[in-house]
N, C-alpha and C positions, 0 to 999 in steps of 0.2 A: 669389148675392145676390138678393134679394127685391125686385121692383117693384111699388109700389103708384099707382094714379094715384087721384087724390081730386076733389072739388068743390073750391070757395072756404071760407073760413072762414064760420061754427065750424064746419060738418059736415066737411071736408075732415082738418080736428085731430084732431075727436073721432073719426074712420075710422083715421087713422094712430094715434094712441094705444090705440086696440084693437087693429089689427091685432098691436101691437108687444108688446099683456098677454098677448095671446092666444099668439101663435108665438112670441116672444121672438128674432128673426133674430138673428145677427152683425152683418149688413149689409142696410142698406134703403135704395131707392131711392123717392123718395118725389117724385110729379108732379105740377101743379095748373096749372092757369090764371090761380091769382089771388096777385100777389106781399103782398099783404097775408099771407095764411094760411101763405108763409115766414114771414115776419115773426113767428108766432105759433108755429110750430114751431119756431123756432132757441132760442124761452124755454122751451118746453115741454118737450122732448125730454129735457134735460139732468134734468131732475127723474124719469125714468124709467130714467138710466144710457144716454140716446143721445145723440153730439155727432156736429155737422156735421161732416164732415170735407171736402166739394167742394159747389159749391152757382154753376148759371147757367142760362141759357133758351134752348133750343132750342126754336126755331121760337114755336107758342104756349104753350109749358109752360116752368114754373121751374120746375127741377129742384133739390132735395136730396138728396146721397150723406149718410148717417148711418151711425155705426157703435159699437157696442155696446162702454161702458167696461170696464175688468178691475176684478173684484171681488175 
């Protein structure tokens, strides 16, 4: 599984949605600081074949589990 940590939105998005054109993981962990830029990945993702599947904040990071739909 892939761990990505990002900034706050938009560059935090636009990092994870490359990271994801690029490598295409299974599974990605995806970490930020700023619960807004969930907020923005949980709309986005879905449009690239990735769903949340776990999603909370440890310590200062909101963490998302995403994981790659069958085609």
């Amino acid at each position: 599984m892939d761990e990505l940590v990002v900034p706050g939105c938009p560059e935090g998005s636009l990092r994870a949605v490359a990271y994801i054109k690029e490598r295409q993981p299974g599974e990605l962990v995806v970490k930020t600081v700023d619960e807004d830029c969930v907020k923005v990945l949980k709309l986005v993702l879905p449009l690239f074949n990735y769903f949340v599947v776990d999603e909370f904040k440890e310590g200062e990071f909101h963490t998302v589990k995403v994981r790659r739909g069958k085609t």
